[in-house]
C-alpha positions in Angstrom: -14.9 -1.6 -42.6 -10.9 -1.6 -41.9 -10.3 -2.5 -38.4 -8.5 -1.1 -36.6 -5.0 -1.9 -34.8 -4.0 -2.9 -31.9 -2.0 -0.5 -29.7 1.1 -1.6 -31.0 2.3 -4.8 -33.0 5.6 -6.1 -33.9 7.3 -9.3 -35.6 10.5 -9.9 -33.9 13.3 -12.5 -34.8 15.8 -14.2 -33.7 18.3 -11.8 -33.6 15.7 -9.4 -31.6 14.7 -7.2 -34.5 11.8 -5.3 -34.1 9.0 -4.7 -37.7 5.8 -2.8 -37.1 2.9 -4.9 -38.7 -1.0 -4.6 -38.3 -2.1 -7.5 -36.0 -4.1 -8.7 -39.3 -1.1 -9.2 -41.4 0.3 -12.4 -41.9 3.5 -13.2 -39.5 6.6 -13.1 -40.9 8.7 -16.5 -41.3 11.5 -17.2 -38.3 9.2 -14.5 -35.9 7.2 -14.7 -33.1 4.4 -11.9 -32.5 3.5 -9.6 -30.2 0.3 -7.7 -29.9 -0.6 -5.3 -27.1 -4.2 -4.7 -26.9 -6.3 -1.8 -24.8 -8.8 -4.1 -23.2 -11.6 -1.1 -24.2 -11.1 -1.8 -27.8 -13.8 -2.8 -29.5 -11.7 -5.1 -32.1 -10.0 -6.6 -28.9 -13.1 -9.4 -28.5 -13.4 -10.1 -32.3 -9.9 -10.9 -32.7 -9.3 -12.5 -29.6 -12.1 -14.9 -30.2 -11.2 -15.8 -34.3 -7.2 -16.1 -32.9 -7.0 -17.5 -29.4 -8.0 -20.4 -27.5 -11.2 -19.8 -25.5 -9.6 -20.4 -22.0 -7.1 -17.3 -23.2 -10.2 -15.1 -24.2 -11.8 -15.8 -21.0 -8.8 -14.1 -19.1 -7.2 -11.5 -21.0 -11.3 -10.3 -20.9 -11.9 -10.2 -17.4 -12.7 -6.5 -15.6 -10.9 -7.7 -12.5 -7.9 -9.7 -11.9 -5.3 -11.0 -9.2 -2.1 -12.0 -9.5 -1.5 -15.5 -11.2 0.3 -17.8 -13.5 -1.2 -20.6 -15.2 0.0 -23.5 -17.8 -2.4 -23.8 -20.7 -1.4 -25.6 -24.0 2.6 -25.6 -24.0 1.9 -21.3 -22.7 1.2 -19.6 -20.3 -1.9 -17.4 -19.3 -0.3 -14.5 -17.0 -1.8 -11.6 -15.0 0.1 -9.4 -13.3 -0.1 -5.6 -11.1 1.8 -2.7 -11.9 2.5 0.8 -10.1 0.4 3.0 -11.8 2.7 5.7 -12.5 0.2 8.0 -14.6 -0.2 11.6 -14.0 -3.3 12.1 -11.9 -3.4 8.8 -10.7 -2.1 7.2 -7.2 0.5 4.9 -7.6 -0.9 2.7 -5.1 -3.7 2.2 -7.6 -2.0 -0.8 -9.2 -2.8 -1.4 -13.0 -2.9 -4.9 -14.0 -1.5 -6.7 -17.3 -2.8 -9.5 -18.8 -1.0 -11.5 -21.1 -1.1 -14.9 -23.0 2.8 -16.2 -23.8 3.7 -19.3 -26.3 7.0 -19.5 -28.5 5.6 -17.6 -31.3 2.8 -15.8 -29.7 2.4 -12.6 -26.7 -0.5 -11.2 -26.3 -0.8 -8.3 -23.9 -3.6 -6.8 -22.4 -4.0 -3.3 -20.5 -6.8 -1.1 -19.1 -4.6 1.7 -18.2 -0.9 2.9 -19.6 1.7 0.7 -17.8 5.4 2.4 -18.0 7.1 -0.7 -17.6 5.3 -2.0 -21.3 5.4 1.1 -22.7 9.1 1.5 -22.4 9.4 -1.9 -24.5 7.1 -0.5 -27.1 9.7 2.5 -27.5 12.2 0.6 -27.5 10.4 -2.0 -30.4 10.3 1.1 -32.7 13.2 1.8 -32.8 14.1 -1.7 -34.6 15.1 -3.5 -31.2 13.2 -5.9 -28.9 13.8 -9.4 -26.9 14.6 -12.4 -29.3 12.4 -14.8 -27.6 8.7 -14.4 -26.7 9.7 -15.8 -23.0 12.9 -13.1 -22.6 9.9 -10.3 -23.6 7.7 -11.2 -20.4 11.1 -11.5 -18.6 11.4 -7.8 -19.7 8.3 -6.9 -18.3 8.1 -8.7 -15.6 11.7 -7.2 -14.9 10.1 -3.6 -15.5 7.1 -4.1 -13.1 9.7 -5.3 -10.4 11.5 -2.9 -10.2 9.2 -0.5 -9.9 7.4 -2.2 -6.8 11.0 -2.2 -5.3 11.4 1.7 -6.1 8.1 2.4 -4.1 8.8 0.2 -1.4 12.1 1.6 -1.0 10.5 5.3 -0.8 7.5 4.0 1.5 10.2 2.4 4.0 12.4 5.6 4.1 9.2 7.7 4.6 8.4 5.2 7.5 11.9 5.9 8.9 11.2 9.6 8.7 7.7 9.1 11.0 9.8 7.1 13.2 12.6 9.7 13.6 10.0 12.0 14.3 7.5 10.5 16.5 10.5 8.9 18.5 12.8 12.5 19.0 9.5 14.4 20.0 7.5 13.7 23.2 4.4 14.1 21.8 3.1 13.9 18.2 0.1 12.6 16.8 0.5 10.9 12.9 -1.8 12.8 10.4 -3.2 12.4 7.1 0.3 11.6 5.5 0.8 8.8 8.1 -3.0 7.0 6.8 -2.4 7.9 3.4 1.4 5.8 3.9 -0.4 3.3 5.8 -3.5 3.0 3.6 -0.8 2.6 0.7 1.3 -0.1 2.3 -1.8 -2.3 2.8 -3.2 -1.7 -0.9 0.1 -2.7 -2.7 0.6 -5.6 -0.5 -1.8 -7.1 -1.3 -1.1 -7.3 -5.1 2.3 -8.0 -4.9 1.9 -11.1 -2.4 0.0 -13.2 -4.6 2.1 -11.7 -7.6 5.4 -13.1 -6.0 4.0 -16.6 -5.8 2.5 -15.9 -9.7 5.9 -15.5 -10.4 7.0 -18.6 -9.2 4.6 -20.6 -11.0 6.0 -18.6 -13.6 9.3 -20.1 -13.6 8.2 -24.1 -13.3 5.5 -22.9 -16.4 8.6 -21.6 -18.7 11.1 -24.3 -17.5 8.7 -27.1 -18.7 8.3 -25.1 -21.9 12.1 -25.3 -22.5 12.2 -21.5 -21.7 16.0 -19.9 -21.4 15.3 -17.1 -19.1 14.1 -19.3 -16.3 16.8 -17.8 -14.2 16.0 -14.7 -15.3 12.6 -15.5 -14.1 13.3 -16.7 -11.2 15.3 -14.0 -9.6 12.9 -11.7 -10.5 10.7 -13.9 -8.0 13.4 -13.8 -5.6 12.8 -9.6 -6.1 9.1 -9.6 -5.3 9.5 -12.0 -2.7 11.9 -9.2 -1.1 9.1 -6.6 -2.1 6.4 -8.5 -0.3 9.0 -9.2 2.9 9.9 -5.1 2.5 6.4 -3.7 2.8 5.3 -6.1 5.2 7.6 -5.2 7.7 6.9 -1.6 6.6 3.0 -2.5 7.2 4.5 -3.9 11.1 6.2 -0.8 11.6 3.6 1.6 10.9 1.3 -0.3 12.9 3.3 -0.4 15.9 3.9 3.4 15.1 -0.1 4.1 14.8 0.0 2.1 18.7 2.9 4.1 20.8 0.8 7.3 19.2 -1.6 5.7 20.8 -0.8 4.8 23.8 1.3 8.0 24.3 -2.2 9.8 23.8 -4.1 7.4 26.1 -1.2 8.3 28.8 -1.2 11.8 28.4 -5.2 11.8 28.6 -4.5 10.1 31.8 -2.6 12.4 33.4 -4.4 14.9 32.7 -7.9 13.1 34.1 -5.0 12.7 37.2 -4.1 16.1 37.8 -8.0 17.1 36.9 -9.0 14.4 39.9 -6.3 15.6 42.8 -7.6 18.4 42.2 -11.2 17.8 42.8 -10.4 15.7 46.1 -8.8 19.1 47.5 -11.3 21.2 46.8 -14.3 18.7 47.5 -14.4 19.7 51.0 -13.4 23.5 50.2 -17.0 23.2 48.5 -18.3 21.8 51.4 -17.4 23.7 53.9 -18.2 26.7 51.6 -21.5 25.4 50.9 -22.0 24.7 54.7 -21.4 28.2 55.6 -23.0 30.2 52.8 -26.4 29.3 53.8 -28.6 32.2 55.0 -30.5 31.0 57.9 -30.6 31.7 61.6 -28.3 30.3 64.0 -25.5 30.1 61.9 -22.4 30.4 64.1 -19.7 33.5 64.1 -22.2 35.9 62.5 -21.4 38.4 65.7 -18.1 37.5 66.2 -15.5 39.8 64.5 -12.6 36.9 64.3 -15.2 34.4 62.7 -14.0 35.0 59.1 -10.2 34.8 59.8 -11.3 31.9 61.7 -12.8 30.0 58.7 -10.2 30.9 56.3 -7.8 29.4 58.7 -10.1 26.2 59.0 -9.9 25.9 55.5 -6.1 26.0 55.0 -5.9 23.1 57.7 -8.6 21.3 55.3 -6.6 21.4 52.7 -2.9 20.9 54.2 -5.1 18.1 55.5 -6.3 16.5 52.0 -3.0 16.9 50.7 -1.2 14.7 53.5 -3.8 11.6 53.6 -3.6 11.8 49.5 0.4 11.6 50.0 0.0 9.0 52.9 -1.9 6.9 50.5 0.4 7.4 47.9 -2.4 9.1 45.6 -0.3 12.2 44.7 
């Protein structure tokens, strides 16, 4: 049975020309390879395990990854989070990429379409691609970046937006778009922390390995350490947005138990009164007298101007 191919393999050389081969053929001279793999291909395993160190296997393999760089025989054994910019999909749903990087080898590893790769593909068939296996991670890398940085960005301007809103009204509550932006803050964070510090292992892994894009690299470090600084401020913000809410909510409940309570403690004795002089039994007072009800109303206006001053004297109201 012919197996079959990987999503996409190319031969590259020196001078960053891109050949389409089968990941079975035989690499040409003065190359190195790289081989992107779906990770539910059922050749994936086979190959891996007949091609790559063990240690490798046992990463690009794994259903669930974090953030990290590691140093393994003169290479490095890379996994990294991507926005998932697919249709359908939320983009705080990062996608992670797996890879295993030497001189003359990548090997790339997806579960789901990352844009960032697949613009490097395109890119590969039309002839051109990076001329060193280390400036095609940078790529990547670079294409990840920046699209964490175009989300923060749009996250921290929709955070302004709340704030201009919430700020310039006197009352309004956030809704679902404020916990689906808050919900999204805290998911992407917490890829992209451990992702900048991947990428500075990153950068001591391909300067030991003689690797020319180290600066490269390393601003690209510099950029997601910015990224995780962005979004957690972002994260601060919203948070202290979701307490004045709040507390605005907590004081406007307040006032109106307030005004609810005043209320009660004038009409308390009203009730009482009321109460007293609604019962139907003998010897209740004023029934023969034709000035008793003018009398009583009278009585209770004094009752009330009455509650109104000690609540005023005791600084209640």
């Amino acid at each position: 049975m012919t197996p079959m191919p990987a999503l996409c393999t190319f031969d590259i050389d020196t001078s960053g020309a891109a050949h389409s081969v089968l990941h079975t053929d035989p690499m040409r001279q003065n190359c190195y390879r790289w081989s992107h793999w779906d990770l539910g291909d059922e050749d994936l395993l086979p190959w891996a395990m007949n091609t790559l160190p063990e240690v490798v296997v046992a990463s690009l393999m794994q259903v669930e990854t974090r953030p990290r760089a590691t140093g393994f025989d003169k290479g490095a054994i890379v996994a990294l989070r991507g926005m998932n910019l697919n249709p359908g999909h939320d983009d705080e749903d990062m996608v992670s990429l797996r890879a295993w990087v030497t001189e003359n080898t990548v090997v790339t590893v997806r579960r789901r379409k990352l844009l960032a790769v697949d613009d490097i593909r395109k890119t590969a068939e039309t002839g051109h691609a990076p001329s060193t296996s280390w400036a095609l991670l940078a790529d990547m890398v670079a294409g990840l970046s920046i699209r964490i940085q175009r989300k923060s960005i749009e996250m921290e301007e929709a955070t302004l937006t709340f704030e201009e809103q919430i700020f310039e009204s006197e009352w309004n509550m956030p809704g679902v778009e404020f916990a689906q932006l808050r919900r999204g803050v805290i998911r992407i964070h917490r890829y992209i922390a451990p992702q900048a510090q991947a990428l500075e292992d990153l950068v001591h892994i391909a300067s030991e390995n003689g690797c020319t894009n180290s600066a490269e690299l390393n601003e690209l470090a510099n950029l997601m350490r910015r990224n995780v600084e962005e979004m957690a401020s972002t994260a601060s913000r919203l948070a202290a947005l979701f307490d004045h809410t709040q507390a605005q909510h907590a004081y406007k409940q307040g006032q109106n138990s307030f005004v609810l309570s005043i209320i009660a403690a004038i009409f308390l004795p009203l009730g009482f009164v009321m109460g007293l002089f609604g019962v139907n039994v003998a010897g209740m007072p004023g029934l023969e007298w034709p000035w008793a009800f003018a009398t009583l109303c009278l009585s209770l206006v004094g009752i009330t101007a009455l509650a109104v001053l000690i609540l005023k004297r005791f600084k209640v109201w």
